[in-house]
Structure formats: structure tokens, C-alpha cells
N, C-alpha and C positions, 0 to 999 in steps of 0.2 A: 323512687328509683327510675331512672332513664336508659333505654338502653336500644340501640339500634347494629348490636352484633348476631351477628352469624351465630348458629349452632355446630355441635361437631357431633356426631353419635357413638356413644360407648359402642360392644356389643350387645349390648342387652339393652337397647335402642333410648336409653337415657340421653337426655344432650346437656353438653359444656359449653361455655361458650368459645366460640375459637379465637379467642383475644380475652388474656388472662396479667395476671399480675407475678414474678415473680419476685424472691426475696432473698436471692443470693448476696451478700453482706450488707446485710440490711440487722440492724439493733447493732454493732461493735462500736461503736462512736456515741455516745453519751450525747454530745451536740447536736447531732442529728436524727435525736431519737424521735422529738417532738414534730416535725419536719416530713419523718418517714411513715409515721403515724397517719399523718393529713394525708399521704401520700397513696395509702391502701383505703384510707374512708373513701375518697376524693374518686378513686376505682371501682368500687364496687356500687358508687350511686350513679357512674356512668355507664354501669353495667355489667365491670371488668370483675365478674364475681368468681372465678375461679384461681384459686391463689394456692402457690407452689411452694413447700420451705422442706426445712430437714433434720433431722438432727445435728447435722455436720456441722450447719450452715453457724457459726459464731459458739459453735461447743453449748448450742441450745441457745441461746442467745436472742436468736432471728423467733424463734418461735417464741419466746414470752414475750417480745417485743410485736408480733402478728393475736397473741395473746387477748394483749393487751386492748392492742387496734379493733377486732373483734368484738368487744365488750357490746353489747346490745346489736350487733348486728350480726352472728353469727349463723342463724338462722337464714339468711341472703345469701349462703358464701358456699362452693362447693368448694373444700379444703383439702389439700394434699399435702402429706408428709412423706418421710422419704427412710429409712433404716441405714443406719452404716450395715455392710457385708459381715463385720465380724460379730456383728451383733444379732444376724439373723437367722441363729439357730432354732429350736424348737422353743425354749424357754425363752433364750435372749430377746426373739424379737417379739414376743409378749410381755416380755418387761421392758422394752425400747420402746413401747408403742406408748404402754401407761404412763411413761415417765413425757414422750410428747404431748399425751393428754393434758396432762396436769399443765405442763408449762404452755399450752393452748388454752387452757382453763374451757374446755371443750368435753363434752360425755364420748364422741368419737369423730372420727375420721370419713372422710367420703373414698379416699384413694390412700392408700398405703401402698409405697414401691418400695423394692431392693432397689440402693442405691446405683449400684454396678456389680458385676457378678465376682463373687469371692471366693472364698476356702470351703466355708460350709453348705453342705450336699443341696442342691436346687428342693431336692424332694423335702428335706426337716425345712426348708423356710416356706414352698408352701402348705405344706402342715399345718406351720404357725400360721399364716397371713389368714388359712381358711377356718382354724379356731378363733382365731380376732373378728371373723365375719360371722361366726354362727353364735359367740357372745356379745353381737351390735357393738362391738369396738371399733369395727372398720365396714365400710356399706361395700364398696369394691377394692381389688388389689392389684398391681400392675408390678413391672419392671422397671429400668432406668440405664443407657450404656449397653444394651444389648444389642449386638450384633447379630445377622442373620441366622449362622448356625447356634447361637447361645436360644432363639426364640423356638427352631425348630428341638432342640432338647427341651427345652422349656412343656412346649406343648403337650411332645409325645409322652409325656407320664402322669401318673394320674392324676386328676386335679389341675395339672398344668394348663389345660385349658381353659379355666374363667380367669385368664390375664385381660386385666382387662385395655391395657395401653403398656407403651414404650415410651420413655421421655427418653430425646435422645439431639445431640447438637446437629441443629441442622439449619443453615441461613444460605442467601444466594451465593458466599463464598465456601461454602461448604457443602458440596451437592450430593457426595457421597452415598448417602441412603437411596439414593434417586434410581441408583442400579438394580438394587434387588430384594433391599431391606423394604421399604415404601412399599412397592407390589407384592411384597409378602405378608403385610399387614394388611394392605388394603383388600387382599383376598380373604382375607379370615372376619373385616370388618372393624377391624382393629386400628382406631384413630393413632397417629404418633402425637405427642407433646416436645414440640419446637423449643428446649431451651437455649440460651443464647442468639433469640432473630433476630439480632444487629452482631452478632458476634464482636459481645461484650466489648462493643467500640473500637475495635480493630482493620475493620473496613481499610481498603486501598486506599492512597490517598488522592487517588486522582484515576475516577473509571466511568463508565456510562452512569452508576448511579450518580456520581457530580452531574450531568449532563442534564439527566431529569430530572434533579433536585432542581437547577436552574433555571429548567423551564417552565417547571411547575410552581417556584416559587416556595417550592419546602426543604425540608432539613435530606440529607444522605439517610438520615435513619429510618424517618419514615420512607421512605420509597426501600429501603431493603426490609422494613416489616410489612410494610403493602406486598410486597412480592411473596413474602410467605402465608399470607394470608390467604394471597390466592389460590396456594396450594391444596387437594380436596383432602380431606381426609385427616388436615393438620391444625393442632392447635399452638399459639403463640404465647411464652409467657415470659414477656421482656421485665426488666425491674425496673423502677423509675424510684428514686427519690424523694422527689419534691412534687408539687400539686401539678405547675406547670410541666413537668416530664411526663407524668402521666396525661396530662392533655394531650402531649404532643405524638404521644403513645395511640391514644383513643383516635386522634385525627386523621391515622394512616389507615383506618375502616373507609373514609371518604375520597381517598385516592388509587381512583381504578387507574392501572395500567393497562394500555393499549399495546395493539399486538407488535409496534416498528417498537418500541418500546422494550417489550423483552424479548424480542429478537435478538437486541442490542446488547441488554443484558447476559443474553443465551451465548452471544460470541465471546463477550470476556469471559463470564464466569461459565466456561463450558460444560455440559451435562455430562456425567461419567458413561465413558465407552466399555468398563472393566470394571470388575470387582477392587471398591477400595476397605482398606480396612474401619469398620468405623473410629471416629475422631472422637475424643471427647477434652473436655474444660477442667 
């Protein structure tokens, strides 16, 4: 394995790498099952060993298919999964956890998150998340979709404090955490996880990143995952497909941006002056 990515540090000074794989609808296509396969080996021998899925993701789907991929190299792979809310009650999300094992064909979990926050009381789900840790089910535990004051309830009770991340959308057109979410974490030490850093190919259709894609000679996508990469504290986990996507994924590591550069960027996609609500996918 080859790998020339950055680290990100948990709290508890572990490092991730900050350029991950994720697998949102990835395994629902038959056809492209073989395809999506190559597609996670092909990442994690460039490096891209930390990889995102869920329960949700294909009604379990996504995860036999990462399963699958897996098979002898799982060992190389810091793995995250993800709880539905309604699932993550004291019991539920200890049996939402086993039933991800099994279709991981994995003994445990490196990161276990509540997917977004739901019905069932913050305090029964970490309960559960800190019995799945103290029976080696799951090594850390984080959140997913949480917003500033969901993180300060989080923390102030007990146990609430070994979260250990927030996955949460965040790319150059979406700047929102930048306000106060981001500095709330990065005071506690607490890395966020970047899901959607191309926002799931929705990009403008014509803004500075065309500009520096042109100049540069690369794609819109890499330059708005370059940009979040640059951000401290954060990690990226775009989904790629095919062998070639995820190259082109790994390739936005070697695209430093310069400071006229995201100046440019800073004037369209302007930094938040106010509290926004978080966004999510």
C-alpha cells in the first residue's frame, strides 16, 4: 500500500486519514457491483483507508457490498458505520450494530455514529454506543447531522463526552459550519468528517472553480475537494465509483491552492457572517 495523505486526529490522538472513501449508493445496481468493488480495493492501496457506509445506505446493501470488498483487507481499513435514529435506542442500536457486523462480515467497528439526531433520548443511545465499546464492538463513537446546539447537549451529559467526530455536509458551496459549528469542534479537538466534498455533483455551473480547473488543467471536482482538504481539522469522504474516479479523487492531494486562488473562491462562495442552520443531504 501506497499512500501520501495527510492525517486528521481523533481526540484521543489517533489519526484518519483526511481523504477517505465514501459509499453512499453504492451496492443497489447489480451491474455495477463488480465495478464499485475495484473501486474501494483500488482506495485503500492508494491509501484512502478510511471508509464511510450505514445502515440506510441500500436497506444494508452498501454494507455487504463494502463486505464484500473488504475480504482480506480489512485489517488496512479504519471502518465506519452509521445507525438509523430510530434504531438507536439502548437495545436497538446494539442490535443495529450486530446485524451491520454480520453484513460487514467484520468482528467490529472502528467509528459507530448516530446518523442524525431523532426521537430517542441522546442519553439511551450513548448508553448503547459505550456498551458496543466496552464489549470490542465498536473501538470509537461519533455523531452525524449535528448541529451546534445538538453537540453542546451532547457533550454536557455523561459520557457525552468521548464523541469522538461529527460527520456533517460540508464543501466550498456549503460553508455554513464555518460560523461556529467548525470552531466548536476544533476547540474540543474534535475533527468533523466532510460528507458530500463535491456536493454530490451539484456545483455551479459556471464559478471560479471552472476558472481554476482551466488553469490547472483538472476537473471542477477536484479543485472543490482540494479546497476542503485544506481545511484543518477536516476530513473528506467523496464516493467514486469506478477505479478512474477514485484516481481522480486521490489526485486532488497534489493540487495545492494558492492564495489569488481562494480569494476568488472566498468572493463567490462567501464565508458565513451569521448563524446558518446546518444543511444536510
Amino acid at each position: 500500500m501506497t499512500s501520501d495523505i495527510a492525517g486528521v486526529s481523533l481526540p484521543d490522538g489517533e489519526r484518519v486519514p483526511a481523504l477517505g472513501q465514501g459509499t453512499w449508493e453504492m451496492g443497489e445496481n447489480p451491474a455495477r457491483r463488480a465495478a464499485e468493488i475495484d473501486a474501494l480495493r483500488c482506495g485503500i492501496e492508494l491509501g484512502m483507508t478510511l471508509i464511510d457506509t450505514a445502515e440506510m445506505y441500500g436497506d444494508g446493501a452498501t454494507e455487504s457490498l463494502l463486505g464484500e470488498a473488504l475480504a482480506g483487507l480489512r485489517d488496512q481499513v479504519f471502518l465506519v458505520s452509521k445507525v438509523y435514529p430510530h434504531n438507536a435506542s439502548r437495545r436497538g442500536a446494539i442490535a443495529a450494530c450486530e446485524r451491520s457486523l454480520k453484513r460487514l462480515k467484520t468482528d467490529r467497528l472502528d467509528l459507530y455514529l448516530l446518523h442524525w439526531p431523532g426521537s430517542v433520548s441522546l442519553a439511551e443511545t450513548v448508553e448503547a454506543f459505550e456498551a458496543l465499546r466496552d464489549a470490542g464492538k465498536i473501538r470509537h463513537w461519533g455523531v452525524s447531522n449535528f448541529d451546534t446546539g445538538d453537540m453542546e447537549e451532547l457533550v454536557a451529559m455523561p459520557g457525552g463526552e468521548a464523541c469522538a467526530t461529527n460527520q456533517i455536509l460540508y464543501n466550498v458551496a456549503r460553508r455554513g459550519p464555518e460560523f461556529d459549528l467548525l470552531p466548536w469542534m476544533a476547540g474540543r479537538k474534535m475533527p468533523a468528517m466532510a460528507y458530500s466534498p463535491v456536493d454530490h455533483a451539484r456545483l455551479p455551473k459556471r464559478s471560479p472553480l471552472d476558472d481554476i480547473a482551466d488553469a490547472r488543467g483538472v476537473s471542477v471536482f477536484q479543485v472543490a475537494l482540494a479546497w476542503v482538504l485544506l481545511r484543518p481539522g477536516v476530513c473528506a469522504i467523496p464516493k467514486a465509483g469506478s477505479v478512474e474516479h477514485v484516481r481522480d479523487n486521490h489526485r486532488a492531494l497534489q493540487l495545492r491552492l494558492q492564495a489569488d486562488e481562494l480569494a476568488a473562491l472566498d468572493t463567490y462562495f462567501k464565508p458565513p457572517r451569521s448563524k446558518r442552520a446546518l444543511e444536510m443531504l
